[in-house]
N, C-alpha and C positions, 0 to 999 in steps of 0.2 A: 266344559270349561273352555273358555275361549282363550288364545294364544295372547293376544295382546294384554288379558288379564294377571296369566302367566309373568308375563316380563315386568308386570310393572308390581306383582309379588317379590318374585326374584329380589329385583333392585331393591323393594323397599327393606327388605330381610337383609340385604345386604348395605344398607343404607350409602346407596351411591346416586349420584346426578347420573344421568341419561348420559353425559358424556363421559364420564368415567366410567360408565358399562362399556358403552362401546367401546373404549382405551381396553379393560380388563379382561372381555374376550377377545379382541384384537392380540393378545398376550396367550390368550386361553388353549387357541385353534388357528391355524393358519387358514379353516373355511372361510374366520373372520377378519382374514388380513385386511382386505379394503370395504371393510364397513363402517359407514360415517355415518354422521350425527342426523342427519334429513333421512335418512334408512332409515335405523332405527327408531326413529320417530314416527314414524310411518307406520311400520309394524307395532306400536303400544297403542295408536290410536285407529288400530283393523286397516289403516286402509291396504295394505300389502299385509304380508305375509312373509318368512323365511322359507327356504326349502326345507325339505323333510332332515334334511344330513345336519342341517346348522341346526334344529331342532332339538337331535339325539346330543349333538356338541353342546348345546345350550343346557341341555338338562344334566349332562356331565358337568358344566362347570358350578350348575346350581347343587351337585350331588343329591338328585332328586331320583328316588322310585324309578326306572325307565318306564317299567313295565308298568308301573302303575298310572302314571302321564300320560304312558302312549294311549291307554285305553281312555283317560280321562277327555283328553283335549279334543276337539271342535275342529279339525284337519278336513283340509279339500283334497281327497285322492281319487287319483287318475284310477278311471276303471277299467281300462287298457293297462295300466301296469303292474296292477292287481292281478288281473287275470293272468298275468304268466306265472306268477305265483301259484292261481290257485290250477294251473294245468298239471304243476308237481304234487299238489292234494289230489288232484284225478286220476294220475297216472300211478299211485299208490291206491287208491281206492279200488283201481281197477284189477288191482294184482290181490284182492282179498278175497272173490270167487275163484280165483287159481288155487291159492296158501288152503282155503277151506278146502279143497275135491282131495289137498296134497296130504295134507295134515289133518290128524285125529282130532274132531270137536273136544276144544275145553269149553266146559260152563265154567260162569263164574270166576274170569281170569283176574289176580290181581294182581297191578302194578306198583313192583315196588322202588322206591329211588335213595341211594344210599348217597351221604356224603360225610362230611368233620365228624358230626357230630350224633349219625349213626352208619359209622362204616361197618360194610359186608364184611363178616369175619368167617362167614360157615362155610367149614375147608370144603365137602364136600360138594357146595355149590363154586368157590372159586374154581377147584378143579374140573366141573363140569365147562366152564366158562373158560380156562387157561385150554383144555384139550379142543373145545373148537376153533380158537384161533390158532395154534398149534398146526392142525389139519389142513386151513387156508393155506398159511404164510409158511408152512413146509417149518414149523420151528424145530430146534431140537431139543433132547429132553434134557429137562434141567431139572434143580433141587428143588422138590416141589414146595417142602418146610421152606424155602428161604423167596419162595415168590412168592407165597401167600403172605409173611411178613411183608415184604417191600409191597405187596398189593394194599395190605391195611395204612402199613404208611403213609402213602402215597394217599389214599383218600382222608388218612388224620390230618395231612397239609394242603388239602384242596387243590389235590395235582393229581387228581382220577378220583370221575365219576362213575358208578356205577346203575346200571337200572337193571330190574330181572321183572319177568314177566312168570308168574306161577300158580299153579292151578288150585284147587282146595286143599292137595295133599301134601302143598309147598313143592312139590317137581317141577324144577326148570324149565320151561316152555320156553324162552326167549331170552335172547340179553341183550344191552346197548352199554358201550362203553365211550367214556368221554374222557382226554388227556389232556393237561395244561405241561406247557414246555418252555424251553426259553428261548430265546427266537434265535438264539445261538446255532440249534439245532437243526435250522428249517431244511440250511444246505445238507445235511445228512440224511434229512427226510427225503428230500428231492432226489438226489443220488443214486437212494436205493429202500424204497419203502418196504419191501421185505427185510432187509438190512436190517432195518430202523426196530423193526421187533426182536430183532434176534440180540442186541447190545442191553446192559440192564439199563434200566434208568436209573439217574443220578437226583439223590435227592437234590430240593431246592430250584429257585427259579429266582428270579431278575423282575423288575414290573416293567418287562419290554418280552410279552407270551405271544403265545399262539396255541387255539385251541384243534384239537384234531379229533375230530368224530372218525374212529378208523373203523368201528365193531359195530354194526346194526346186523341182530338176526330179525327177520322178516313173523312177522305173525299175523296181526290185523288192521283194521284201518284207524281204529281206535289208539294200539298201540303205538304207530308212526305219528300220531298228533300227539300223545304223550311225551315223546321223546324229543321233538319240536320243540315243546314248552323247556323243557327239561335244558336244551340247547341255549334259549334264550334265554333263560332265568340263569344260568352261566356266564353268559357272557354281559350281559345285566349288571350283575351283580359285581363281576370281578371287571373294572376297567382299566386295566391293565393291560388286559388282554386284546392284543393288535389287530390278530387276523386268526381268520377260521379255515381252516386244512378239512376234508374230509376223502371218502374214498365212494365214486359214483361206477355201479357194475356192469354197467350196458350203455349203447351208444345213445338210445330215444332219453334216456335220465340224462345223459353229459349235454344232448342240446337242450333240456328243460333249465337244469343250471347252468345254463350260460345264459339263456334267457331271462333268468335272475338277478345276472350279474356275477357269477362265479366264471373265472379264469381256469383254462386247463394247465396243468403245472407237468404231471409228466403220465405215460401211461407205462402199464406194465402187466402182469399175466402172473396169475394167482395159481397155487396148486388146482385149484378146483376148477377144471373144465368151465371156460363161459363161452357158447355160442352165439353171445351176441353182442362180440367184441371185444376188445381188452380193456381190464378195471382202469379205472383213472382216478387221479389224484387231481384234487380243486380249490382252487383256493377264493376266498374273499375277502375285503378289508372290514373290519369288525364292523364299522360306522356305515360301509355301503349298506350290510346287511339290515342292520336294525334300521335304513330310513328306506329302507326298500317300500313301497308303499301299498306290494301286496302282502308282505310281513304285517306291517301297520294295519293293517283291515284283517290279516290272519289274530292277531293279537287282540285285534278290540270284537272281534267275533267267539273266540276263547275266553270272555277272563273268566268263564265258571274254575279253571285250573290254577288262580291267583286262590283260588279261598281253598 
């Protein structure tokens, strides 16, 4: 699908002149502050293009599929900016002959992704998943009965995702965890990200978030692309959500995401010995991310994970 067919759907769905589009995203997104009427005109009849950022903004204000658009549409991406993208698919790809020599072969691993409307409730897998993060982040022990509630919670209001990765006999092989917050928070996070686990969370949120990938256990190469999706289908879905927080464990990963566009926010030192370097905390603005244009080519190379 071609972009200029795009806009001139949009408009017509929304039954406005060409100048009152551009007046209503002008309103929409500050991307669009100084866009006028010989622009966007330009872009309905191909001969220009918008950038990738006013793209993701445009399908926000059409409340349109992200993920589905992105793979649809007909985009000119740079394959130099692709590629630093896909250096951080390499550099995880690379680490799955390690994980294999480390780790006992699972056949047949399967991934599971819990959210609203089938939240993780098996105490015995929460507790497998609360003691490893416990172990990193030096937590202290707490009422297990009252974190596994606020765990289920918390994913009934689409304020933690979980994913588990598990074998034929359902035994935990891996987990990812995913938080939505309110941006109230960030400065607390920033402060003291060990901290930041150790306080309960509060229910409820603001539609001014931030999403925080703080829990990736490692497994295969399969697994870190599932969890990708998992990441984008999140913040997709919920645009609300500002900016993305995560925690990167080595110094060669903190320069691939920055290479990406991820900002370092603050570093700090895990219980668990890392020799090569101190963890870091990163941030990105939600919109860099998704017009990132090796995300965009990571996306339309994936969408077997849309079905």
């Amino acid at each position: 699908m071609e972009l200029s067919s795009l806009l001139q759907q949009i408009r017509h769905e929304l039954s406005l002149t060409q100048a009152e589009m551009v007046e209503q995203l002008s309103l929409f997104d500050d991307s669009f502050e100084h866009l006028d009427l010989i622009t966007y005109s330009r872009w309905e009849r191909n001969v220009s293009i918008p950038s990738t950022l006013r793209i993701v903004h445009l399908l926000s204000f059409a409340k349109y599929d992200k993920l589905a658009y992105l793979c649809k549409l007909e985009l000119k991406l740079s394959e130099t900016k692709s590629n630093k993208f896909q250096k951080l698919a390499d550099a995880h790809y690379l680490e799955e002959e390690v994980l294999l020599r480390a780790y006992y072969p699972v056949e047949n691993p399967k991934f599971i992704r819990y959210n609203a409307n089938n939240p993780l409730t098996d105490v015995k897998q929460i507790e497998k998943i609360n003691a490893a993060t416990a172990r990193v982040f030096d937590l202290p022990k707490a009422n297990l009965t009252e974190r596994i509630a606020a765990a289920v919670k918390l994913q009934q209001d689409n304020q933690l995702f979980m994913v588990t990765c598990e074998d034929e006999e359902k035994r935990l092989c891996a987990h990812a965890l995913f938080s939505v917050h309110d941006s109230s928070e960030k400065a607390r996070l920033i402060a003291d990200v060990k901290g930041f686990y150790r306080t309960p969370r509060e229910l409820g949120v603001s539609k001014d978030k931030f999403l925080f990938s703080h829990t990736f256990t490692r497994f295969n190469f399969d697994w870190w692309l599932y969890n990708c999706y998992c990441m984008i289908d999140i913040i997709c879905k919920d645009t609300d959500i500002k900016e993305i927080y995560c925690i990167v464990i080595n110094t060669n990963m903190g320069k691939i995401y920055k290479n990406i566009g991820f900002e370092l926010v603050e570093k700090f030192q895990t219980e668990i010995e890392n020799t090569q370097g101190q963890s870091k905390l990163m941030s990105i603005k939600r919109e860099d991310f998704l017009s990132n244009h090796g995300v965009i080519t990571w996306i339309k190379e994936h969408q077997s994970f849309l079905q």
